[in-house]
C-alpha positions as CSV (number, residue, x, y, z in Angstrom):
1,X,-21.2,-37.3,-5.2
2,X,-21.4,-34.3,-7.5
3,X,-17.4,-32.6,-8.0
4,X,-19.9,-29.3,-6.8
5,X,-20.8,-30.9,-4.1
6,X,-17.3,-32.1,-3.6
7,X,-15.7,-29.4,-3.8
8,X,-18.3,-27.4,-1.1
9,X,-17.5,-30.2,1.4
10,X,-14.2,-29.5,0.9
11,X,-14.1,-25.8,1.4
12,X,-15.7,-26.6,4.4
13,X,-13.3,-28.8,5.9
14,X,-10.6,-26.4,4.9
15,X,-12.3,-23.5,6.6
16,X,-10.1,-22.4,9.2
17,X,-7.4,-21.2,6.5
18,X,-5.9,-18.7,8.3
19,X,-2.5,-21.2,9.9
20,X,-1.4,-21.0,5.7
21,X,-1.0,-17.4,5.6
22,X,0.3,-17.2,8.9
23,X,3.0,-20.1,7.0
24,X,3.3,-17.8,4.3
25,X,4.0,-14.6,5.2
26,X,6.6,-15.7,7.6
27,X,8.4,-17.7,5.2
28,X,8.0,-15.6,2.1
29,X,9.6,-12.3,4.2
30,X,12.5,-14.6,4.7
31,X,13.0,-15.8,1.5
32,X,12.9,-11.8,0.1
33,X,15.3,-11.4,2.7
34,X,17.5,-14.0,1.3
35,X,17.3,-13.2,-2.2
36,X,18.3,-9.2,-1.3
37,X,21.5,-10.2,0.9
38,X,22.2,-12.7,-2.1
39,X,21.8,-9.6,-4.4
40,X,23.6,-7.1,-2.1
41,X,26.9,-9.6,-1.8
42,X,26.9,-10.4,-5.7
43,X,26.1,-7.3,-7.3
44,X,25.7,-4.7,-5.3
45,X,22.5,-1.8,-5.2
46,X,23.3,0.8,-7.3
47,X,24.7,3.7,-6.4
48,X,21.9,6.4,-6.7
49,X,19.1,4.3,-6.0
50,X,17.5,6.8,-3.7
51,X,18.0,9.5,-5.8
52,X,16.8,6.7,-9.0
53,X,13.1,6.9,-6.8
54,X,12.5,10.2,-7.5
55,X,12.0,9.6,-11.0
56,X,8.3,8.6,-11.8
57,X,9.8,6.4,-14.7
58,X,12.4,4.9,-12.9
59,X,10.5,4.2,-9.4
60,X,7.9,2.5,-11.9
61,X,9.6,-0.6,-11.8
62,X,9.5,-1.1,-8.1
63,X,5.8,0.1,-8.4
64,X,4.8,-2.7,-11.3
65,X,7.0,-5.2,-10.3
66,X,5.9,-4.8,-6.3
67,X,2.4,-4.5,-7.6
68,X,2.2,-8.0,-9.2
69,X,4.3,-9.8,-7.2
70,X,1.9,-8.4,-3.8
71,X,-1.6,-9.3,-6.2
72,X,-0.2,-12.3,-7.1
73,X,1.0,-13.3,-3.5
74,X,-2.6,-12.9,-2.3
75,X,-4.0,-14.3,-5.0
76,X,-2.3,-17.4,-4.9
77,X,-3.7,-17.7,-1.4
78,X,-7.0,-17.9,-2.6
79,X,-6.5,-20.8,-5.0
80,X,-5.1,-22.9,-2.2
81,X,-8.1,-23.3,-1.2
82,X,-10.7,-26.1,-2.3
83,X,-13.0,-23.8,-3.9
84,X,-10.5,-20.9,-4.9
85,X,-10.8,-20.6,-8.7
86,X,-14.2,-19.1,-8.1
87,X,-13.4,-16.4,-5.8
88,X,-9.5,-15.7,-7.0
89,X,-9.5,-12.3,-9.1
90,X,-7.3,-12.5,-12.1
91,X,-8.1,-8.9,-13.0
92,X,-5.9,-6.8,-10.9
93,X,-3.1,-9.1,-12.6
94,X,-4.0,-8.1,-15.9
95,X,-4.4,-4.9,-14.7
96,X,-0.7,-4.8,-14.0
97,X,0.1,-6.4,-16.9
98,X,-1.9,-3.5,-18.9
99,X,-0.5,-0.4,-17.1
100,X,3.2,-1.8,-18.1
101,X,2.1,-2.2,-22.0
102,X,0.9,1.2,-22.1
103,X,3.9,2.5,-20.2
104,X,6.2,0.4,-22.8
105,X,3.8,2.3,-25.8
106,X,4.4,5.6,-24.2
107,X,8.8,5.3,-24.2
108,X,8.2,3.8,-27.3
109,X,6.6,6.7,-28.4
110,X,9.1,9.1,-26.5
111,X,12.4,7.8,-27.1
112,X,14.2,9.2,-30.3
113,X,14.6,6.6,-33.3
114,X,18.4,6.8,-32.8
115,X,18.0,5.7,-29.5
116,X,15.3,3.1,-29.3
117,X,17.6,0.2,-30.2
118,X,20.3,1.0,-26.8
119,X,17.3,2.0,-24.9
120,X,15.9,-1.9,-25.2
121,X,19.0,-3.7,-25.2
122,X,20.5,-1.8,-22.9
123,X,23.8,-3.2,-21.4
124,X,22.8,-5.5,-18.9
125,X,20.1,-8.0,-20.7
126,X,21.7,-11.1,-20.3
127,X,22.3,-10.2,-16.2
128,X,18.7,-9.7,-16.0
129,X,17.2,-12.5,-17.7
130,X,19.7,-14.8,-15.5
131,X,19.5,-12.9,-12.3
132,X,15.8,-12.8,-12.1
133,X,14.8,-16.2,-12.3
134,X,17.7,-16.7,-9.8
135,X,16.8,-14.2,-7.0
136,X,12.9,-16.0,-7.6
137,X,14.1,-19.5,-6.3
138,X,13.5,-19.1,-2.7
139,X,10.3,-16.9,-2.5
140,X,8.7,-19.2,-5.4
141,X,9.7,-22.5,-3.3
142,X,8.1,-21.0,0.1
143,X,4.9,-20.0,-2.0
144,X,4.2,-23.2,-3.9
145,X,5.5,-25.2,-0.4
146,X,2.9,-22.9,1.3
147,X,0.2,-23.9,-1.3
148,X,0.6,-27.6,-1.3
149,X,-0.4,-27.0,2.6
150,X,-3.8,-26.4,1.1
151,X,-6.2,-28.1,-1.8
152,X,-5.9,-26.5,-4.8
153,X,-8.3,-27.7,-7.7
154,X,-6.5,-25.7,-10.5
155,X,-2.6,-26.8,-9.6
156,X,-1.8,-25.5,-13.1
157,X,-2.9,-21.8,-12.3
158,X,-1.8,-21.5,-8.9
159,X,1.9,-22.9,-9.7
160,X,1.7,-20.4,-12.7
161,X,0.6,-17.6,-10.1
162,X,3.2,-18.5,-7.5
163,X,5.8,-18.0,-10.0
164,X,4.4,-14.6,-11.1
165,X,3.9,-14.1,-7.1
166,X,7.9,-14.9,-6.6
167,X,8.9,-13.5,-9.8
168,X,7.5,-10.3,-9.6
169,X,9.2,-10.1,-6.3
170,X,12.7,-11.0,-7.3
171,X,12.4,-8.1,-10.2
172,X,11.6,-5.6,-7.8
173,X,14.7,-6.7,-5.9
174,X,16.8,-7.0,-8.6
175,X,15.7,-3.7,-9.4
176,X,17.9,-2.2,-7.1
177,X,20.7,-3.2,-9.0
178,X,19.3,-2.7,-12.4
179,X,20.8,0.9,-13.8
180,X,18.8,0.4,-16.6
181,X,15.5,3.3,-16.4
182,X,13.6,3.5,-20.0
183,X,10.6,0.8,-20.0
184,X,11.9,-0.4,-23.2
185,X,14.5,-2.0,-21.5
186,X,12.7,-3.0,-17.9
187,X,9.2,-3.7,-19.1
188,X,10.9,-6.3,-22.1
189,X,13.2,-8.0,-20.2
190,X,11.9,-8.0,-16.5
191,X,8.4,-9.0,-18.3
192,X,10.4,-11.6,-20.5
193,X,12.0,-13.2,-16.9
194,X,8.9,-13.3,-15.0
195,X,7.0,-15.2,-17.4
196,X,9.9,-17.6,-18.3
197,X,9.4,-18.3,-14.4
198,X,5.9,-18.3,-13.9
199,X,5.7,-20.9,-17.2
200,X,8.1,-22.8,-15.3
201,X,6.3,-22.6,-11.6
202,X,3.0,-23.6,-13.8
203,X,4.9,-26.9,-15.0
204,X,5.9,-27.8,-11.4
205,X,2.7,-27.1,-9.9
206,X,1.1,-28.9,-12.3
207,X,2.5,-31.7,-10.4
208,X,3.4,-30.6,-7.0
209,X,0.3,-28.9,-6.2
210,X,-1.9,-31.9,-7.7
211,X,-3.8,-34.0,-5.1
């Protein structure tokens, strides 16, 4: 038998997908439920965060972050399945990834040259690049848990999307802490945590998600 062929059977087989997202969805709200009270009773929201929304630049990072972490969620749906590398669309991630370079372009562009260096480092790097990949744990456990349900022929990919998937998540939660507003600073290191996670996801996928 032809892998094509293979593969076709197996999409078949797996047709009636819809008991994985009904796994998912459940289990993935619970987790981002987790990882905010674990937030809240560690560090706290900040103070103004409502009045933080109003600020295009600020609310951005609950727009990007949200943004890949819901494309990626779906996305990694799709590649559970048999024949999901064909019909899984990688472009509304790089999309994402695009509007958040040319944001990081424009600060760049905007910020004084006195100011650039605070405005990357900010004051709270290290919490971010440690909190992130923490508050990820749970909703990247339920995803690739949910995906091994299925029969994914690219385990590589769809770990490395469940990690951008819980990743992207966690930064929009930790978000609500994070006091830091220029895209210099949120773009870098949010940017720099998710794909230290999503590398990592990829890795245990790579194994986990093989059958």
């Amino acid at each position: 038998m032809k892998t094509d062929d293979l593969i076709r059977g197996l999409a078949k087989d797996t047709a009636k997908y819809r008991p994985i997202a009904e796994l998912l969805f459940p289990g993935i709200l619970a987790a981002v439920g987790f990882s905010i009270l674990v937030l809240w009773a560690t560090l706290g929201f900040r103070a103004d965060l409502v009045q933080s929304l109003g600020s295009p630049v600020s609310a951005a990072r609950f727009l990007l972050t949200g943004a890949l972490g819901l494309i990626a969620l779906r996305v990694s749906l799709i590649l559970a399945k048999p024949d999901g590398r064909r019909h899984a669309n990688l472009t509304q991630l790089a999309v994402v990834g695009a509007v958040a370079i040319c944001l990081l372009v424009w600060a760049y562009a905007a910020t004084p040259a006195e100011g650039l260096r605070m405005a990357v480092v900010g004051k709270t790097m290290t919490a971010c690049l440690i909190t992130i990949p923490l508050l990820s744990i749970a909703p990247v456990a339920v995803i690739l848990a949910t995906m091994r349900r299925g029969a994914s022929t690219v385990p590589t990919l769809s770990g490395f999307v469940a990690g951008l998937a819980g990743s992207g998540l966690a930064a929009a939660i930790y978000a609500m802490h994070c006091t830091e507003d220029s895209p210099l600073f949120y773009v870098t290191w949010y940017g720099l945590a998710i794909s230290g996670v999503a590398v990592l996801s990829a890795l245990i996928g790579s194994r986990f998600l093989r059958w």
